[in-house]
CHARMM internal coordinates of N, CA and C (Angstrom, degrees):
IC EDIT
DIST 1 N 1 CA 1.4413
DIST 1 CA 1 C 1.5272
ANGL 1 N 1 CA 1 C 108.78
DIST 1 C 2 N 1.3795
ANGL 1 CA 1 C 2 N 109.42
DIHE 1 N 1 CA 1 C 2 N 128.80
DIST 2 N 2 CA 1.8232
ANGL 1 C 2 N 2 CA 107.14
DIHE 1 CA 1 C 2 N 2 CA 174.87
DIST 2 CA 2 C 1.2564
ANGL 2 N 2 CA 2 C 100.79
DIHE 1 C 2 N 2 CA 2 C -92.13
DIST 2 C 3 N 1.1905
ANGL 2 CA 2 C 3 N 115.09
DIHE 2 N 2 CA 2 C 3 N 173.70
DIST 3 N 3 CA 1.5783
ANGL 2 C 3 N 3 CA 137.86
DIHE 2 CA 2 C 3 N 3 CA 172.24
DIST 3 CA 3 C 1.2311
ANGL 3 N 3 CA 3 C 117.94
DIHE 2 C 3 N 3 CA 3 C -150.83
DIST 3 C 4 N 1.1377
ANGL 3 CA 3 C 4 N 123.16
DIHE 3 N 3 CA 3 C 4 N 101.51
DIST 4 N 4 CA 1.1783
ANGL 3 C 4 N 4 CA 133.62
DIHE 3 CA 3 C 4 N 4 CA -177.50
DIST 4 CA 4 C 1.6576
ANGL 4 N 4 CA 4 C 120.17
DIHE 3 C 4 N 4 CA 4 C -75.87
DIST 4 C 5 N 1.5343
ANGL 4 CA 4 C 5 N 136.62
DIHE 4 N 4 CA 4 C 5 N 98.16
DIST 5 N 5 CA 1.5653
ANGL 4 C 5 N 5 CA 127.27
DIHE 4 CA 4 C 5 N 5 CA 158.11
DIST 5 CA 5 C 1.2686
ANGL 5 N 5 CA 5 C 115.82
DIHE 4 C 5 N 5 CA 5 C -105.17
DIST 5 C 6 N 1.3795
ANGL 5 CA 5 C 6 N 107.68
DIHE 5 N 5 CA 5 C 6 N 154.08
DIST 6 N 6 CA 1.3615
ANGL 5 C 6 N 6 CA 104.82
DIHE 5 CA 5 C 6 N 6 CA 164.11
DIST 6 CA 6 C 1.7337
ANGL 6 N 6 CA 6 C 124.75
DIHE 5 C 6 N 6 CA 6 C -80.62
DIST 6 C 7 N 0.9024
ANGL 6 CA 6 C 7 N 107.01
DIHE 6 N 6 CA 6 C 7 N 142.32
DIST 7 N 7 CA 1.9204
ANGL 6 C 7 N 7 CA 113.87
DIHE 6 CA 6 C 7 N 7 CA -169.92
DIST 7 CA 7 C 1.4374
ANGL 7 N 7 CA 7 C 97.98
DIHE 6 C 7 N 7 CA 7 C -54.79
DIST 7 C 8 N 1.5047
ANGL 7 CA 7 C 8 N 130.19
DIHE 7 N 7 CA 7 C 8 N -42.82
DIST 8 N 8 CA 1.7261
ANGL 7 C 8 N 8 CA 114.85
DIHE 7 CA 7 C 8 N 8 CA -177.23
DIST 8 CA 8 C 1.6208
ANGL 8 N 8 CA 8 C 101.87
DIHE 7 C 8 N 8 CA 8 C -59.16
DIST 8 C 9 N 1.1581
ANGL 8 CA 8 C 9 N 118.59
DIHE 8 N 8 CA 8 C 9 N -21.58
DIST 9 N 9 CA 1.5964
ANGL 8 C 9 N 9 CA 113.78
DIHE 8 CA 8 C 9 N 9 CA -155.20
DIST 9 CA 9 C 1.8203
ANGL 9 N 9 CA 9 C 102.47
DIHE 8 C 9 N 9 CA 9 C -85.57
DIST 9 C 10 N 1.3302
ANGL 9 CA 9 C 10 N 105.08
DIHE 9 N 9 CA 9 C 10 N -14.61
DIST 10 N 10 CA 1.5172
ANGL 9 C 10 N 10 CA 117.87
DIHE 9 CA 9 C 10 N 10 CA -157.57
DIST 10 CA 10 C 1.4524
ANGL 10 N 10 CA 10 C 95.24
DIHE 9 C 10 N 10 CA 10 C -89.89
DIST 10 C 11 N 1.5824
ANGL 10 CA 10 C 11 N 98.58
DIHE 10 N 10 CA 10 C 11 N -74.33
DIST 11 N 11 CA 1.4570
ANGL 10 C 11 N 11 CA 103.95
DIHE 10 CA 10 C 11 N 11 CA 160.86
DIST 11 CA 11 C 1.7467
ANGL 11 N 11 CA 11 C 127.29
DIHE 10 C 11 N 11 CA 11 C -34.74
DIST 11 C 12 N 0.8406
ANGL 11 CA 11 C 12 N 131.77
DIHE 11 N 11 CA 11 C 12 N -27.78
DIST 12 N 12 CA 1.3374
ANGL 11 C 12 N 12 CA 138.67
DIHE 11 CA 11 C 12 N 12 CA 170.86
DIST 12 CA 12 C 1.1558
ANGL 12 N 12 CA 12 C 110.16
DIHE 11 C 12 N 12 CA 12 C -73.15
DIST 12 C 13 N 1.3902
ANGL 12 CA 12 C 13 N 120.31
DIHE 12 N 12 CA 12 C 13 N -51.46
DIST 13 N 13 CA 1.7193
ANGL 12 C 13 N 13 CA 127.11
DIHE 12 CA 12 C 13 N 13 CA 177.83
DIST 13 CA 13 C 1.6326
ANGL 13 N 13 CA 13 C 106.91
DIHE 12 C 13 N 13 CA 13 C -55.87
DIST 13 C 14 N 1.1158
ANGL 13 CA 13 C 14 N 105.36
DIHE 13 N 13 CA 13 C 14 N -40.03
DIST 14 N 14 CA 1.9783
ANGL 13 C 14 N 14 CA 121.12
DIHE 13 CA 13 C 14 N 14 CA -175.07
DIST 14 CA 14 C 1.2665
ANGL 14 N 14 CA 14 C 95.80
DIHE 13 C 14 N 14 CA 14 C -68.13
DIST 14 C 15 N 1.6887
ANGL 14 CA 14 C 15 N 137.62
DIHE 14 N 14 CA 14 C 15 N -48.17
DIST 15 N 15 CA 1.2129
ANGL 14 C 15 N 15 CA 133.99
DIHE 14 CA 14 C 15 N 15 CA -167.04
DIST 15 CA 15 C 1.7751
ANGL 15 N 15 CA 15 C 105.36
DIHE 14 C 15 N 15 CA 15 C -81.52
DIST 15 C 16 N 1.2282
ANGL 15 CA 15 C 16 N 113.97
DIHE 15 N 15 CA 15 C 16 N -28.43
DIST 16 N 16 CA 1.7792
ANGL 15 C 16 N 16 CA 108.93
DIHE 15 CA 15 C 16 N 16 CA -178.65
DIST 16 CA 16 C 1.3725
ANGL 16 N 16 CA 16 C 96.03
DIHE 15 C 16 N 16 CA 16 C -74.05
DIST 16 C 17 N 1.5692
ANGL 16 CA 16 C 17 N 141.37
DIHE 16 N 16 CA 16 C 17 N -31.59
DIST 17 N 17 CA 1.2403
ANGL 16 C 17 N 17 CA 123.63
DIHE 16 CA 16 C 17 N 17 CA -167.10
DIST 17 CA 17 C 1.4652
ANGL 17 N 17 CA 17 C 90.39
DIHE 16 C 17 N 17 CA 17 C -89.86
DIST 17 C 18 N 1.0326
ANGL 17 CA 17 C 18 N 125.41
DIHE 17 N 17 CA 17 C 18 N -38.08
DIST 18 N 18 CA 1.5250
ANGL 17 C 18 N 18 CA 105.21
DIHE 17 CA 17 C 18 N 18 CA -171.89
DIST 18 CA 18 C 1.5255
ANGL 18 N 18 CA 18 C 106.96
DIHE 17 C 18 N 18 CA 18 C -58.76
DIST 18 C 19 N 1.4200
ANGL 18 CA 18 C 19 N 126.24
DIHE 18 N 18 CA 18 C 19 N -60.50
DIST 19 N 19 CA 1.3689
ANGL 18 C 19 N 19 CA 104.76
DIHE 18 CA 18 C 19 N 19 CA -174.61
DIST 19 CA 19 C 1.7519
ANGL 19 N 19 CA 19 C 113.66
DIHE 18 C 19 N 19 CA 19 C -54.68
DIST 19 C 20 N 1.0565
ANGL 19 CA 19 C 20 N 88.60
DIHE 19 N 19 CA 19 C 20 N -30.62
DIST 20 N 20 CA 2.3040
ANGL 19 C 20 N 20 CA 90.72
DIHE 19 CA 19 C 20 N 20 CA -164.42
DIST 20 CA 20 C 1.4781
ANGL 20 N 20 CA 20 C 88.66
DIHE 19 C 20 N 20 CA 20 C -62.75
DIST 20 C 21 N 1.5606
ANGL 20 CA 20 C 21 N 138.41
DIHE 20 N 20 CA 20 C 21 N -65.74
DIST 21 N 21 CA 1.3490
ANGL 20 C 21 N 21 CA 122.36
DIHE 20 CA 20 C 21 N 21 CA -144.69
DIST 21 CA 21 C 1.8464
ANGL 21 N 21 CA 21 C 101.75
DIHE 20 C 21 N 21 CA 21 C -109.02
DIST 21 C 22 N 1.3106
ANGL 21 CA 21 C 22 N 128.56
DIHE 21 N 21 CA 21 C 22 N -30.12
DIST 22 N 22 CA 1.2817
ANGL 21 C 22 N 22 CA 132.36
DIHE 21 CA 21 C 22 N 22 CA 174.21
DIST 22 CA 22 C 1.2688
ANGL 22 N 22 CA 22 C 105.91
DIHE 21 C 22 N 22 CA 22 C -66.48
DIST 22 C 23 N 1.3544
ANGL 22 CA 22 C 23 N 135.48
DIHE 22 N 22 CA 22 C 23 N -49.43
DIST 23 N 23 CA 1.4366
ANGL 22 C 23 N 23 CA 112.19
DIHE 22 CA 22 C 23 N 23 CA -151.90
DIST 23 CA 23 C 1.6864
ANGL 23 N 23 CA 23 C 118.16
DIHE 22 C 23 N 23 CA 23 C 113.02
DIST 23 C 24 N 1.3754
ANGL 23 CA 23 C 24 N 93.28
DIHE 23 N 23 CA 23 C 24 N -7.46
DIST 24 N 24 CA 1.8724
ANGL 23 C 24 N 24 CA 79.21
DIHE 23 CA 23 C 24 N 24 CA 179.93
DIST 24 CA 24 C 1.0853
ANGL 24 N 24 CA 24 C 107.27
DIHE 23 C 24 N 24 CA 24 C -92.46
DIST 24 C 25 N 1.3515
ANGL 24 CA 24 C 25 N 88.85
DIHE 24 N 24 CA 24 C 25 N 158.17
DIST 25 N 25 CA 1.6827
ANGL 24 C 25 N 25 CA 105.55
DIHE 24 CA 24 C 25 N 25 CA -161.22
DIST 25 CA 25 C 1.7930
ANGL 25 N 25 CA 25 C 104.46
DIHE 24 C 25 N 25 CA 25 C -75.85
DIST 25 C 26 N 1.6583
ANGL 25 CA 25 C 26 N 113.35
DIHE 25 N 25 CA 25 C 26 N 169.41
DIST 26 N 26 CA 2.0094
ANGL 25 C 26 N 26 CA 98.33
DIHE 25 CA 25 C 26 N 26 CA 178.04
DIST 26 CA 26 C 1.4296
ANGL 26 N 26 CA 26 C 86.75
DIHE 25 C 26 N 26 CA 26 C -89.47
DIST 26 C 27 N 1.0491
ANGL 26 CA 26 C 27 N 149.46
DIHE 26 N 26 CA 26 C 27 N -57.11
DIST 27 N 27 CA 1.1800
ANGL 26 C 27 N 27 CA 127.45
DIHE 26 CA 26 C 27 N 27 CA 170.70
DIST 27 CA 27 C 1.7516
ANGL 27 N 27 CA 27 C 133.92
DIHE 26 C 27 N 27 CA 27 C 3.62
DIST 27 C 28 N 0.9802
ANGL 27 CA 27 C 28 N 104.17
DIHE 27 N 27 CA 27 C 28 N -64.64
DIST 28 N 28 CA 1.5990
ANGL 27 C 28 N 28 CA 133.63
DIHE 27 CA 27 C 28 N 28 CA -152.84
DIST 28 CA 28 C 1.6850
ANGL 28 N 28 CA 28 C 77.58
DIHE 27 C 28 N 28 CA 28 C -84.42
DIST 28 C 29 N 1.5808
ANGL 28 CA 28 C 29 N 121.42
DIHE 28 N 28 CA 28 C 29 N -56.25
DIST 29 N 29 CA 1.1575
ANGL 28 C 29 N 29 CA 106.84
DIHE 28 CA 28 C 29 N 29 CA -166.10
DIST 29 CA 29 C 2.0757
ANGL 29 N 29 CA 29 C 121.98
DIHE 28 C 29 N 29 CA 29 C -78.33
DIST 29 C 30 N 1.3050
ANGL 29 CA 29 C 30 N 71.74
DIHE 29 N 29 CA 29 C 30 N -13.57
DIST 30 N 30 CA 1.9473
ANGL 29 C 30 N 30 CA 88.12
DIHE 29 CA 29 C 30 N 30 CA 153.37
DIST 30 CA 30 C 1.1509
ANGL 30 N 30 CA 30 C 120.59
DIHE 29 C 30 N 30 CA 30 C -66.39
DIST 30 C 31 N 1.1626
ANGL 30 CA 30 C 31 N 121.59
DIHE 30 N 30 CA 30 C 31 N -30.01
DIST 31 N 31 CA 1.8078
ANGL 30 C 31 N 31 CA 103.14
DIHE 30 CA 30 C 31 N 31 CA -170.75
DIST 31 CA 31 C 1.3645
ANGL 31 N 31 CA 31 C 97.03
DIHE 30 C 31 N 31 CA 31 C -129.06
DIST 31 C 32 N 1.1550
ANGL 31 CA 31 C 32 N 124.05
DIHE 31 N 31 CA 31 C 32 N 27.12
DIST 32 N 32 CA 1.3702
ANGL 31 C 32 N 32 CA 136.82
DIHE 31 CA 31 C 32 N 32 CA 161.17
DIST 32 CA 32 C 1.7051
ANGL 32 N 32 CA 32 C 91.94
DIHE 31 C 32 N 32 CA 32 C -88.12
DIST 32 C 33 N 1.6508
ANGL 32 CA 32 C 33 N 119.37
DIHE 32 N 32 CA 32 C 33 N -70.01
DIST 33 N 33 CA 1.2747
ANGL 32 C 33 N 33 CA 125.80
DIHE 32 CA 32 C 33 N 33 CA -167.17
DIST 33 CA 33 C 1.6336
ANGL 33 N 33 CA 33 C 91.87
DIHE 32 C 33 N 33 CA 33 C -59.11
DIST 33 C 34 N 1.1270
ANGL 33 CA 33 C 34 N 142.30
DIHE 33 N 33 CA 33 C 34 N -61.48
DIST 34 N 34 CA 1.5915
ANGL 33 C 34 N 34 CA 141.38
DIHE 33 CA 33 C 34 N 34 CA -170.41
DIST 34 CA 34 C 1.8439
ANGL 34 N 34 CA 34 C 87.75
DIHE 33 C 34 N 34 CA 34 C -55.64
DIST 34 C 35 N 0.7961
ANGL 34 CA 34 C 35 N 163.09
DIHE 34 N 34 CA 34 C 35 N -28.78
DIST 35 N 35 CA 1.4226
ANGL 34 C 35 N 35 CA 157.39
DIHE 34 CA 34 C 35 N 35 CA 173.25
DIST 35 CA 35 C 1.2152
ANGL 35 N 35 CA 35 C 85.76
DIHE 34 C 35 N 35 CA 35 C -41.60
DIST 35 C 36 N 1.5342
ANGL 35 CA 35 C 36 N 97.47
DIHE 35 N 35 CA 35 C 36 N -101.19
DIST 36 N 36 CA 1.4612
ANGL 35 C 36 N 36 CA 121.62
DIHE 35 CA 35 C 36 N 36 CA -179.10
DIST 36 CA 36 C 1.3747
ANGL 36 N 36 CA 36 C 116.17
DIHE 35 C 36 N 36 CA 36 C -9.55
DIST 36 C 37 N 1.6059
ANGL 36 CA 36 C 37 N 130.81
DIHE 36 N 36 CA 36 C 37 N -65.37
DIST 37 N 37 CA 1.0676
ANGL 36 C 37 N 37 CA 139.41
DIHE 36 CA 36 C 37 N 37 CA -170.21
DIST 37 CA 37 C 1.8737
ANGL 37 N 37 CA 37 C 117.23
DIHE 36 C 37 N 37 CA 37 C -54.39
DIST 37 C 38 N 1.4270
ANGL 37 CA 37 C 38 N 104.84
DIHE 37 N 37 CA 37 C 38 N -42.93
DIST 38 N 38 CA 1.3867
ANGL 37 C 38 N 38 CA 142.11
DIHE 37 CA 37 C 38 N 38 CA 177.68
DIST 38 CA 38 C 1.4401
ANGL 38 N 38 CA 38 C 97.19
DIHE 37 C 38 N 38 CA 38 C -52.00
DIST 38 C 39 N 1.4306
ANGL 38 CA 38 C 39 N 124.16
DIHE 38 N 38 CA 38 C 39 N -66.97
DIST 39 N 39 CA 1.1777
ANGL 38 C 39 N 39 CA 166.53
DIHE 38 CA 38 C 39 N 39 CA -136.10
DIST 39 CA 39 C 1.6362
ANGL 39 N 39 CA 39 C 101.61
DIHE 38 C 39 N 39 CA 39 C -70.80
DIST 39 C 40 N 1.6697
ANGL 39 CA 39 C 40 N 96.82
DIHE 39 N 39 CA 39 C 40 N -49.61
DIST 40 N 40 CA 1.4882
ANGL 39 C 40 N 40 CA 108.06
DIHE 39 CA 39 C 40 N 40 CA -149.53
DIST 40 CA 40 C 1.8007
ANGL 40 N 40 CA 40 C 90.79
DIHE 39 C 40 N 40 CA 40 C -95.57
DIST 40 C 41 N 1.0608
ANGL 40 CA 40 C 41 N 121.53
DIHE 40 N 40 CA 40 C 41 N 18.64
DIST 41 N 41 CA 1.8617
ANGL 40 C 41 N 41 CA 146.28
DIHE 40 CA 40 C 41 N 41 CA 179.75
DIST 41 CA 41 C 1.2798
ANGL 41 N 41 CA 41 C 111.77
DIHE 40 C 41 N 41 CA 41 C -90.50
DIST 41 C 42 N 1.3039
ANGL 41 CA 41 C 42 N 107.71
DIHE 41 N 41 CA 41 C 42 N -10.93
DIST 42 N 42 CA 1.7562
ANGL 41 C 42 N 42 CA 109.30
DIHE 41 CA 41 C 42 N 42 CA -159.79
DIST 42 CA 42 C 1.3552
ANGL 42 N 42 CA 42 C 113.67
DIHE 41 C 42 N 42 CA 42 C -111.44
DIST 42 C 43 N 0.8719
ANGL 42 CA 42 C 43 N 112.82
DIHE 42 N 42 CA 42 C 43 N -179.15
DIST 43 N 43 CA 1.7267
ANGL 42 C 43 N 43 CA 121.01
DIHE 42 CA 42 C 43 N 43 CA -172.88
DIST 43 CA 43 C 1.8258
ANGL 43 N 43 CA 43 C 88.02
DIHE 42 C 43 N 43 CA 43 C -85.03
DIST 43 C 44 N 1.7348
ANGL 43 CA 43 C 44 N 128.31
DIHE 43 N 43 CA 43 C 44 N -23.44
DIST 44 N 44 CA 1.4737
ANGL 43 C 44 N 44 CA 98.40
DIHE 43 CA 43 C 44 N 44 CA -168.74
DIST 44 CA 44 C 1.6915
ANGL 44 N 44 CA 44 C 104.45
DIHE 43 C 44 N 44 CA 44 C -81.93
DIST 44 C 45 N 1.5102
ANGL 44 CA 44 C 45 N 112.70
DIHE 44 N 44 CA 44 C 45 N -20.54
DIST 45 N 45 CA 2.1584
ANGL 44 C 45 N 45 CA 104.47
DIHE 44 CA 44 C 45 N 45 CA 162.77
DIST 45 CA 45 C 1.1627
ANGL 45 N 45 CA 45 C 119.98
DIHE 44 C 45 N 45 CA 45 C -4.02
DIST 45 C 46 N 1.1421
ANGL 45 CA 45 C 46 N 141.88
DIHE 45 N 45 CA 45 C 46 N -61.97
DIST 46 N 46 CA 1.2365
ANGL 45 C 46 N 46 CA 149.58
DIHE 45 CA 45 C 46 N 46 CA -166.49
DIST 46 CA 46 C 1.4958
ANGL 46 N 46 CA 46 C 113.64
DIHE 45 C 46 N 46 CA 46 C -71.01
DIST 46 C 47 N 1.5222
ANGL 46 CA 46 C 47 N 109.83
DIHE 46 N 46 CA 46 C 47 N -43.78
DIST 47 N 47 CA 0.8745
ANGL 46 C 47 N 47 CA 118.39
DIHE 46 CA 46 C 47 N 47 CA 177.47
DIST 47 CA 47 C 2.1090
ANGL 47 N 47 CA 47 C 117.99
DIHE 46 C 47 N 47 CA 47 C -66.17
DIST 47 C 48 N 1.2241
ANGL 47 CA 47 C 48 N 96.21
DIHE 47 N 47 CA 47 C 48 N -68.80
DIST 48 N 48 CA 1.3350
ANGL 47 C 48 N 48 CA 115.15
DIHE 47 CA 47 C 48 N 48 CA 175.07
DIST 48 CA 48 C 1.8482
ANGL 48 N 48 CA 48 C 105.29
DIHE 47 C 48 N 48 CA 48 C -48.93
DIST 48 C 49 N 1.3109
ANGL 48 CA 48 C 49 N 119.43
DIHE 48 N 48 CA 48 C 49 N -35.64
DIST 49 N 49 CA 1.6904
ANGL 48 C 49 N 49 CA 108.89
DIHE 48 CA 48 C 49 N 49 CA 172.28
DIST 49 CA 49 C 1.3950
ANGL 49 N 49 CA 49 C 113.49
DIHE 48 C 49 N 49 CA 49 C -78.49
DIST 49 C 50 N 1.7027
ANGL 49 CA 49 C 50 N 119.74
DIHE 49 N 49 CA 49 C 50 N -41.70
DIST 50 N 50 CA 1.3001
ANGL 49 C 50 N 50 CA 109.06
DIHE 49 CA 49 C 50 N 50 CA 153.07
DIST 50 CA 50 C 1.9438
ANGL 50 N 50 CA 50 C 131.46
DIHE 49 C 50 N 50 CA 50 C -26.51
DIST 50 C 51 N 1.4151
ANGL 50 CA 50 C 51 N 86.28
DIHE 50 N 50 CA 50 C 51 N -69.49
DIST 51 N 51 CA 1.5734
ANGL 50 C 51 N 51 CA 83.27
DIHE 50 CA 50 C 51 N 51 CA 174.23
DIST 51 CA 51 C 1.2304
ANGL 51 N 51 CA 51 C 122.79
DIHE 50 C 51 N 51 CA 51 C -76.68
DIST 51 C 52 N 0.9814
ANGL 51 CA 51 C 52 N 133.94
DIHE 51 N 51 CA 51 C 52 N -1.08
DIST 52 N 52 CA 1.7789
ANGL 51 C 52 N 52 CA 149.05
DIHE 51 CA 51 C 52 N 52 CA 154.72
DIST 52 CA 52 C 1.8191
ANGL 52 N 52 CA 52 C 99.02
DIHE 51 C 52 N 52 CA 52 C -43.02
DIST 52 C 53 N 1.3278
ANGL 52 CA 52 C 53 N 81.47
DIHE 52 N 52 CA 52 C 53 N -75.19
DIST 53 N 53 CA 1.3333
ANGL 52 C 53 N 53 CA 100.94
DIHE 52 CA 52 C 53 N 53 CA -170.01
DIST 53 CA 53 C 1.5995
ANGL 53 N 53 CA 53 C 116.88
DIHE 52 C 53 N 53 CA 53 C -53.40
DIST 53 C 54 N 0.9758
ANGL 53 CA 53 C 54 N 117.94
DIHE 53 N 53 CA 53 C 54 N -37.75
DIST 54 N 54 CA 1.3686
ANGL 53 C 54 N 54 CA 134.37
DIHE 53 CA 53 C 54 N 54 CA 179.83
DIST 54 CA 54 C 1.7204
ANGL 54 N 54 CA 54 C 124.90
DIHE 53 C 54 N 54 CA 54 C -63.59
DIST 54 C 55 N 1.4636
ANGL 54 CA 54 C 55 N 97.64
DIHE 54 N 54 CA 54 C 55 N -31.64
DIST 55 N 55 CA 1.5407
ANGL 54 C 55 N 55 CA 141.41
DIHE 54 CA 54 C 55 N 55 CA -170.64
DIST 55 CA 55 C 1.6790
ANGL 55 N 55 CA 55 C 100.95
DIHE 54 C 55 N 55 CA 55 C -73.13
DIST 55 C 56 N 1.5949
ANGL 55 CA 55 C 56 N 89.00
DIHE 55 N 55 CA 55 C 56 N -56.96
DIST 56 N 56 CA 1.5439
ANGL 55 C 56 N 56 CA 89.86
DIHE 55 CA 55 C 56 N 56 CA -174.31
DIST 56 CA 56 C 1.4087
ANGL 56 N 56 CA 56 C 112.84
DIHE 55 C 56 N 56 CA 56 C -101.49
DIST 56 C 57 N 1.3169
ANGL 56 CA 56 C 57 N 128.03
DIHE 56 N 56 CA 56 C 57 N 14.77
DIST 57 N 57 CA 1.3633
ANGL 56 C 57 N 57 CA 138.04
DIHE 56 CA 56 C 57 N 57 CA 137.04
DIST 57 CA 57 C 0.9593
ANGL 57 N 57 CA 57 C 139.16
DIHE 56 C 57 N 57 CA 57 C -15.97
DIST 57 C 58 N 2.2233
ANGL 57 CA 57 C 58 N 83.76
DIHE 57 N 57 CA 57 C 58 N -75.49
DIST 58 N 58 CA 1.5792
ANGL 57 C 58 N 58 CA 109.88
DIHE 57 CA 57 C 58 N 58 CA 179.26
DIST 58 CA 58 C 1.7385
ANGL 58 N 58 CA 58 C 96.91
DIHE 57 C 58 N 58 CA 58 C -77.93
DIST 58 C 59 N 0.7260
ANGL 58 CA 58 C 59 N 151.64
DIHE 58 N 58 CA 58 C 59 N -54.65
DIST 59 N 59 CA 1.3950
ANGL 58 C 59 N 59 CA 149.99
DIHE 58 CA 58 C 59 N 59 CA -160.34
DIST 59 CA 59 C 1.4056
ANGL 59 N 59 CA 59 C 118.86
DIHE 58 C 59 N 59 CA 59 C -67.57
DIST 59 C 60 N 1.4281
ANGL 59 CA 59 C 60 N 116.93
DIHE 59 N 59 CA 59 C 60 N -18.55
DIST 60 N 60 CA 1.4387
ANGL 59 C 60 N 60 CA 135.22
DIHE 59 CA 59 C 60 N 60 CA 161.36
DIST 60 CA 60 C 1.4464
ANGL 60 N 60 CA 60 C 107.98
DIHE 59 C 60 N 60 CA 60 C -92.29
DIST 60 C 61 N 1.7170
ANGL 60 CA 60 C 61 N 133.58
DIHE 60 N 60 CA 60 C 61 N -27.61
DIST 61 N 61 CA 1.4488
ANGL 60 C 61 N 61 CA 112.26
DIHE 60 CA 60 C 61 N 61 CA 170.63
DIST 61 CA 61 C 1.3551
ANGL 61 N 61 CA 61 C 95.93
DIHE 60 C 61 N 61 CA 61 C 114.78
DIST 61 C 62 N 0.7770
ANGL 61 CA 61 C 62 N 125.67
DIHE 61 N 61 CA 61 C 62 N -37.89
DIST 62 N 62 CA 2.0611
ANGL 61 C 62 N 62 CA 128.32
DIHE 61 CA 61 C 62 N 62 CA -164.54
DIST 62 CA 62 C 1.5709
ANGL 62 N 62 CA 62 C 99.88
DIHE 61 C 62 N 62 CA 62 C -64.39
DIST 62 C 63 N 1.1609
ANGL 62 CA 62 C 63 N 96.24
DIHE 62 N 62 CA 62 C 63 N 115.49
DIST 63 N 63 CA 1.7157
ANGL 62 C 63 N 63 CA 121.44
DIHE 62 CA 62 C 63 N 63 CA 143.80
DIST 63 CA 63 C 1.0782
ANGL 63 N 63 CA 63 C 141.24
DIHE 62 C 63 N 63 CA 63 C -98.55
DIST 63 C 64 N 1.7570
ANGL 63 CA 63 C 64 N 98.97
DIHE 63 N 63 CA 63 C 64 N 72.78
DIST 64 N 64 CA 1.4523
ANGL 63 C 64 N 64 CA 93.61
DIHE 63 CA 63 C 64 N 64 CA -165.79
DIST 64 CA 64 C 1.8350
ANGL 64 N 64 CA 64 C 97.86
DIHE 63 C 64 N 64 CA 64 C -103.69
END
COOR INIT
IC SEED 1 N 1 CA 1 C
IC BUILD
């Protein structure tokens, strides 16, 4: 059986448990996400969705 999510949705689930059971603060996970956002402005985008993509490739199996 597949299951299809989208990676923001995953990541989001990873960030509610981290604050609910770790301890991080929403703060911290604010300018973590404003990183990201900042982040994805730059000449390394291309780079970082490449390996995104690549990431979940191998972890999905596809050899394309």
């Amino acid at each position: 059986m597949t299951v299809s999510l989208p990676l923001v949705f995953v990541l989001g689930v990873i960030a509610w448990a981290a604050i609910k059971f770790l301890g991080v603060r929403m703060w911290v996970a604010v300018v973590i996400a404003l990183l990201g956002f900042w982040l994805s402005h730059t000449f390394l985008a291309p780079v970082i969705e490449s390996g995104t993509r690549s990431g979940v490739g191998v972890v999905n199996g596809d050899n394309r």
